[in-house]
VMD Tcl script that draws the C-alpha trace (Angstrom):
set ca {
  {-1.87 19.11 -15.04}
  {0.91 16.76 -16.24}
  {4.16 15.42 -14.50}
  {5.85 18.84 -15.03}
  {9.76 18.66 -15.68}
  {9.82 20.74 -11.94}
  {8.12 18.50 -10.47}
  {10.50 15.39 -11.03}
  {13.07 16.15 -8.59}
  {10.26 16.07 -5.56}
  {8.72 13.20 -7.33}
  {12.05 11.16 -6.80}
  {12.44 12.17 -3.14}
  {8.66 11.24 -2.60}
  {9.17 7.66 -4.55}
  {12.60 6.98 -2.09}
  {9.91 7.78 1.33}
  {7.46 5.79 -0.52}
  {9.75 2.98 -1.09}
  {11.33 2.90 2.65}
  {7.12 3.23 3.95}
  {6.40 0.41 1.72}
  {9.39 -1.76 2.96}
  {7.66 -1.62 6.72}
  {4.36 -2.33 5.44}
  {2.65 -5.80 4.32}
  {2.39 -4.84 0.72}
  {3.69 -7.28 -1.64}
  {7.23 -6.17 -3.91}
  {6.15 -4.79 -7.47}
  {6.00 -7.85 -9.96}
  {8.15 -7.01 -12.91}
  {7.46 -8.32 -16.50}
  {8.87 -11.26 -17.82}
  {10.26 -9.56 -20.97}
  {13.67 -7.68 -21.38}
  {12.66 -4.29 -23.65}
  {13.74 -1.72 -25.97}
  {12.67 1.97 -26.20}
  {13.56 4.32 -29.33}
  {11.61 7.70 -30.60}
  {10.35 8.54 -34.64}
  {10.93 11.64 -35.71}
  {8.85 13.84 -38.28}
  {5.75 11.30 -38.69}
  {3.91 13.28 -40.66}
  {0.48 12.24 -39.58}
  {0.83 13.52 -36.25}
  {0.15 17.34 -35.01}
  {2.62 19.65 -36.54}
  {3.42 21.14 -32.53}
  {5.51 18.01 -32.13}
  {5.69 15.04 -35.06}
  {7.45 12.69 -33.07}
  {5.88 9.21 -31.33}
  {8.05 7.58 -28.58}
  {7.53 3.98 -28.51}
  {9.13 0.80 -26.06}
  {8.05 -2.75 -26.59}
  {8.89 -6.07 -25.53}
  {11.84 -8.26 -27.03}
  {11.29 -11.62 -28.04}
  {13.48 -14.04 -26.63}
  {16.43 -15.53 -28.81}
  {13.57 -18.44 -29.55}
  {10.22 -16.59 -30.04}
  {10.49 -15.03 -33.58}
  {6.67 -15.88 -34.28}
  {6.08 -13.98 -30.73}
  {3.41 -11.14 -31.24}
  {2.74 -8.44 -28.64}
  {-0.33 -6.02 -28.53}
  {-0.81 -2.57 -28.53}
  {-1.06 -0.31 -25.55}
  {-1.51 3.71 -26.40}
  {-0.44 6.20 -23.75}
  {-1.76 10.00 -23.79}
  {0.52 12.11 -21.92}
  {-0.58 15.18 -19.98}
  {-0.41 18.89 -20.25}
  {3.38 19.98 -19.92}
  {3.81 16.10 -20.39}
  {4.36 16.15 -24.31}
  {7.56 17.14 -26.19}
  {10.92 16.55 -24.91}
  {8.81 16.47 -21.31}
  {7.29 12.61 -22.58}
  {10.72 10.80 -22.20}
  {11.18 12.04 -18.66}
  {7.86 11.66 -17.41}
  {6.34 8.47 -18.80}
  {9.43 6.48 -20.50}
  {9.15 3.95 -16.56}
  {5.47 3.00 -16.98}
  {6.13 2.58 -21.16}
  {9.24 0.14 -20.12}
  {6.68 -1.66 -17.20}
  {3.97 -1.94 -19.28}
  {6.19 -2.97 -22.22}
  {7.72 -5.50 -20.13}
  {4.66 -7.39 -19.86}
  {4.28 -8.22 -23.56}
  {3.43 -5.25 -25.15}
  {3.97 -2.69 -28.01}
  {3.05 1.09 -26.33}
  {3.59 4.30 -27.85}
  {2.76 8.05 -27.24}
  {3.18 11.09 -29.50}
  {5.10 14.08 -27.81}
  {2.30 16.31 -29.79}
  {-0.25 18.72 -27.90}
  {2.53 19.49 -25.20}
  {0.43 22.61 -24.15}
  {-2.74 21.65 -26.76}
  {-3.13 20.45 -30.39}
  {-2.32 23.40 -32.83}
  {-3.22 22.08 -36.76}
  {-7.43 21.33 -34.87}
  {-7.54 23.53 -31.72}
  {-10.51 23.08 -30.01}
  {-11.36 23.83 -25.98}
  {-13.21 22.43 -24.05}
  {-15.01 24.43 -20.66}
  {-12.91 24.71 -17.64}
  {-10.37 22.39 -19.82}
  {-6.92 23.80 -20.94}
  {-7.17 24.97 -24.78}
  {-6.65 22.92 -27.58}
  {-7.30 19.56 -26.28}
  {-10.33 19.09 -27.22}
  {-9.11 16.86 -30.36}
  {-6.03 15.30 -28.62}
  {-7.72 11.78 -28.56}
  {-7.42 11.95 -32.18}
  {-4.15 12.00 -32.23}
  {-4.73 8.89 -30.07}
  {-6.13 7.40 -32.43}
  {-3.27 8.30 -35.02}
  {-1.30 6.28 -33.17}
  {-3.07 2.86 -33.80}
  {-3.29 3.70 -37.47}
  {0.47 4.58 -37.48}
  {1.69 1.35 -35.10}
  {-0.37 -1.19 -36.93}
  {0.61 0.82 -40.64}
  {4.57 0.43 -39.47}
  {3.79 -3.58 -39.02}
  {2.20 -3.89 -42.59}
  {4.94 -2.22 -44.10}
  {7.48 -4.20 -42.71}
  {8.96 -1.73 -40.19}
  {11.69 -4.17 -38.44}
  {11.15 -2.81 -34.99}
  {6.84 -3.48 -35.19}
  {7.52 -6.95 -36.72}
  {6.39 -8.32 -33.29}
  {3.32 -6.18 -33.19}
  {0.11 -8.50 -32.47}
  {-2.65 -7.08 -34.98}
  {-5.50 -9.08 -34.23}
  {-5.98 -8.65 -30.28}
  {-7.06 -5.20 -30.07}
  {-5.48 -2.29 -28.54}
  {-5.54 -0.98 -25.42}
  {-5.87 2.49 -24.48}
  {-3.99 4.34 -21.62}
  {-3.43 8.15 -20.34}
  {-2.80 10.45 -17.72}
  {-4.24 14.01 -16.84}
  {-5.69 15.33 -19.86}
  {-4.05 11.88 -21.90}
  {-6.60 10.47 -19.50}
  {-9.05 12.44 -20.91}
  {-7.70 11.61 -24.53}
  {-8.10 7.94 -23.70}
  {-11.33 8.31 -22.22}
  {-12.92 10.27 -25.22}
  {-10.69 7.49 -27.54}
  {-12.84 4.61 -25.93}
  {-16.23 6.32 -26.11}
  {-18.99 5.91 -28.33}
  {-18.03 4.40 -32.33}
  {-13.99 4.95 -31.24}
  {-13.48 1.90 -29.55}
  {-15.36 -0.19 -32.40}
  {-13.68 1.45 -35.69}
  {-10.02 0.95 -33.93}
  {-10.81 -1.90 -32.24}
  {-9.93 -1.04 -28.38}
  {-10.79 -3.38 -25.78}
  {-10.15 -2.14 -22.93}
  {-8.94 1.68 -20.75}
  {-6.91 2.52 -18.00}
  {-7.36 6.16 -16.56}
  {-4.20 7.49 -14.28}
  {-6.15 10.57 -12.77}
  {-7.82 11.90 -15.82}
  {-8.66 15.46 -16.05}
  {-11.99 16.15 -17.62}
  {-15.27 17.84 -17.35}
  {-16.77 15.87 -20.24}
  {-17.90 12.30 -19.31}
  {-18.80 10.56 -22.30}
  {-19.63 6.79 -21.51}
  {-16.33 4.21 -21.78}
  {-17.56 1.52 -24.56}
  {-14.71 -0.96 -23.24}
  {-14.23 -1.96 -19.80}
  {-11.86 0.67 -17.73}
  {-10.49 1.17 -15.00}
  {-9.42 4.44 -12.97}
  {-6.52 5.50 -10.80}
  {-7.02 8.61 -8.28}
  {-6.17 10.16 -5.62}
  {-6.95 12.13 -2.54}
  {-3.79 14.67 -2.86}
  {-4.96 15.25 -6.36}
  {-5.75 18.47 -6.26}
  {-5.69 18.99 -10.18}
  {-7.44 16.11 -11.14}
  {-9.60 15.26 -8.24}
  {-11.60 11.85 -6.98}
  {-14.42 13.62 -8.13}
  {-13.76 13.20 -11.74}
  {-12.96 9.70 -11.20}
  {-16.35 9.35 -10.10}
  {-17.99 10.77 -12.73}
  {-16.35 8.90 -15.16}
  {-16.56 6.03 -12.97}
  {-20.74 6.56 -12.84}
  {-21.63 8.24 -15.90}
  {-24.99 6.91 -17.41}
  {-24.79 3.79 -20.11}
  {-20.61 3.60 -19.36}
  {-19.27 -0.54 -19.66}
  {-20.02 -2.72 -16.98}
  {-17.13 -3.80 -16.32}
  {-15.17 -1.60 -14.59}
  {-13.22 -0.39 -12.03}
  {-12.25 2.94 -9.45}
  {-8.81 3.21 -7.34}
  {-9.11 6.05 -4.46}
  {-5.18 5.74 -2.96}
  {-5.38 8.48 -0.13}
  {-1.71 9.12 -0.80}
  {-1.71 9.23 -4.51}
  {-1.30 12.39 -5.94}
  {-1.35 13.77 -9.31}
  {1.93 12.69 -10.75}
  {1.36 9.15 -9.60}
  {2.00 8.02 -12.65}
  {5.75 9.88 -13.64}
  {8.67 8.22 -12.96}
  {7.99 5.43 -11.06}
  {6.44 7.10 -8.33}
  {4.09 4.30 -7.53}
  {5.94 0.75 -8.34}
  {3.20 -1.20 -8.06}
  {0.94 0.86 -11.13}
  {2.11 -0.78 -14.18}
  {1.78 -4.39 -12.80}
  {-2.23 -2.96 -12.02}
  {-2.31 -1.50 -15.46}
  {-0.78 -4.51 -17.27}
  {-3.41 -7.00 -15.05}
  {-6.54 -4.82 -16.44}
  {-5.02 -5.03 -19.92}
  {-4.09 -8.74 -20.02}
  {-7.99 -9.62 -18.84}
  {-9.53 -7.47 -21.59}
  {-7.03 -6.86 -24.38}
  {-5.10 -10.32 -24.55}
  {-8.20 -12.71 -22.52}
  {-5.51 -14.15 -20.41}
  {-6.39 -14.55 -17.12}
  {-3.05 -16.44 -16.54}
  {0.41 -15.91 -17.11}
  {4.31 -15.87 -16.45}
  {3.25 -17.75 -12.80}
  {0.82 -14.40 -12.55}
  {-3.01 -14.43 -11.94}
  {-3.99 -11.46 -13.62}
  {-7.66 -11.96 -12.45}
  {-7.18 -12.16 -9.06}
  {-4.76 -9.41 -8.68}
  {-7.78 -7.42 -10.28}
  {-10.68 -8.88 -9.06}
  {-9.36 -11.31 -5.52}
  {-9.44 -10.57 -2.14}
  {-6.01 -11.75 -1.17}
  {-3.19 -9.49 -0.36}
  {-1.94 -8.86 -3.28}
  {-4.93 -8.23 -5.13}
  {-5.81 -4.15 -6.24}
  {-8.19 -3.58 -3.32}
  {-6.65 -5.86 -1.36}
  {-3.27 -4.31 -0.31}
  {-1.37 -4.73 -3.31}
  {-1.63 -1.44 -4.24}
  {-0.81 -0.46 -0.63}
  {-2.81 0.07 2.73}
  {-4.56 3.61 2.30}
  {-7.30 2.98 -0.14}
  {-10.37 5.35 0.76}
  {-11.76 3.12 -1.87}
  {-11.65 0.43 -3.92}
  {-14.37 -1.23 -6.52}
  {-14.10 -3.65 -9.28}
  {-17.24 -4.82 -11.10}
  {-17.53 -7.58 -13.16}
  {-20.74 -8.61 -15.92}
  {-21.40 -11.26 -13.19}
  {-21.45 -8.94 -10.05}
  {-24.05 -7.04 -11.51}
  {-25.96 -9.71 -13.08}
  {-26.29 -11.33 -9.67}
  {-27.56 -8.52 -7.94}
  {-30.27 -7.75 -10.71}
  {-30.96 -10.75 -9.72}
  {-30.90 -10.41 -5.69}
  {-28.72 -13.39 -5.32}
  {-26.05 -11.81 -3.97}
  {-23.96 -8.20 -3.38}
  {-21.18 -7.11 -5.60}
  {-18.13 -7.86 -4.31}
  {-16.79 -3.77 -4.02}
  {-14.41 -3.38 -1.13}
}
mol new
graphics top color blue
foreach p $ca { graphics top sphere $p radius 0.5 }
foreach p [lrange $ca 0 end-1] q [lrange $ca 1 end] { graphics top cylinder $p $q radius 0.2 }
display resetview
């Protein structure tokens, strides 16, 4: 359920046909961050799950002038056979995108195959997961506990933003659970990004999200998307990406190019309130209609669907002035 260290070597063929596809298609190159990074890995941090104690972290560099630069927080929940020495290899590309961007984000190696020192399962989940998003959690208290205490390499780390929560496969379902209910309040997350969560629990996001899927998902399936996507009092903000070619590993090294820019746009609205920056709209490759927008190619041709909702959208049908805007 997890970008499996088997998988990568038909995950890199895939990516190269991807690549070459993309190359005779309209859709826009990847946009790259603006900031050169650097990636290292803590060992024995004893707050974390004794099956693995070690967090993996990347984050943006300041340039040679920016020593009173700050960069948020961005959390990433890895998947099942995606933990332990598996984390590096499957996630350390989207943690180097994302971090490009201007941002701290970290992910403990723990729960490779479930939590052990709190098991708890979940129905029709795999065991021990059940408590994974607190280890989640962990990882905000740890990040913003390294910048108090004057850890060089978090001296950069923006504590006032928010954080911004991120996973994949049953780290999806970490971040989900993370967001939900008095979570997103006590730690102070503003917004979620889902790459194919696997869950059969839907408890409603508190933060605006938005969700990655696929159709040749077979593990995680649309259909959870959508349930996550609709469950009852969820944000209203939100937002659901169908890509009929996507499948499960979408997320593992660098299959799909043009995720992290996505990722980064969703966090830069809702964590950092920039709608604008580095020569990048961030709202309308979200929320426009041009080309290089989510829905509207950027994220390639094959959408079976696309929808982004905004407070406004829905406010202005309540009020039958006009349709949201889903494509």
């Amino acid at each position: 359920m997890a970008c499996r260290l088997l998988a990568v070597v038909s995950v890199v063929m895939v990516d190269m046909s991807d690549a070459a596809s993309a190359e005779q298609s309209s859709q826009p190159a990847p946009l790259k961050g603006p900031y050169k990074t650097k990636c290292t890995s803590f060992y024995n941090v004893k707050e974390m799950d004794s099956s693995d104690r070690t967090i993996d972290a990347c984050w943006a560099v300041p340039p040679a002038n920016g020593n009173t630069t700050t960069f948020p927080l961005i959390v990433y929940g890895h998947g099942l056979f995606g933990g332990s020495i598996g984390e590096p290899v499957a996630y350390y590309n989207i943690f180097n995108e994302l971090a490009s961007w201007g941002y701290y984000v970290v992910g403990t190696r723990a729960c490779n195959i479930g939590c052990s020192d709190k098991p708890v399962s979940l129905p029709g989940d795999p065991s021990g997961f059940g408590t994974y998003y607190e280890q989640l959690l962990k990882l905000i208290t740890w990040s913003r506990d390294s910048h108090t205490s004057g850890q060089a390499d978090f001296d950069h780390l923006d504590t006032s933003v928010g954080v911004g929560m991120c996973g994949h496969s049953m780290g999806g379902q970490g971040a989900l659970f993370a967001s939900s209910y008095d979570n997103a309040t006590n730690y102070g997350i503003k917004a979620t990004v889902l790459h194919h969560a696997y869950t059969h629990v839907y408890p409603p996001s508190s933060v605006p999200f938005l969700a990655f899927t696929g159709g040749k998902d077979t593990t995680a399936p649309p259909d959870m998307a959508h349930e996550i996507f609709n469950a009852p009092r969820t944000a209203t903000v939100k937002g659901l990406v169908n890509k009929k070619s996507a499948d499960h590993t979408e997320p593992c090294t660098d299959e799909n190019k043009w995720l992290a820019q996505f990722t980064a746009a969703w966090f830069m609205l809702y964590v950092d309130g920039t709608p604008e920056a580095h020569g990048v709209n961030f709202h309308d490759l979200i929320f426009g209609k041009g080309s290089s927008s989510l829905c509207g190619g950027g994220d390639g041709d094959d959408l079976t669907e696309c929808k982004v909702v905004t407070a406004e959208m829905v406010n202005a049908k309540s009020s039958g002035v006009v349709t949201p805007a889903y494509v």
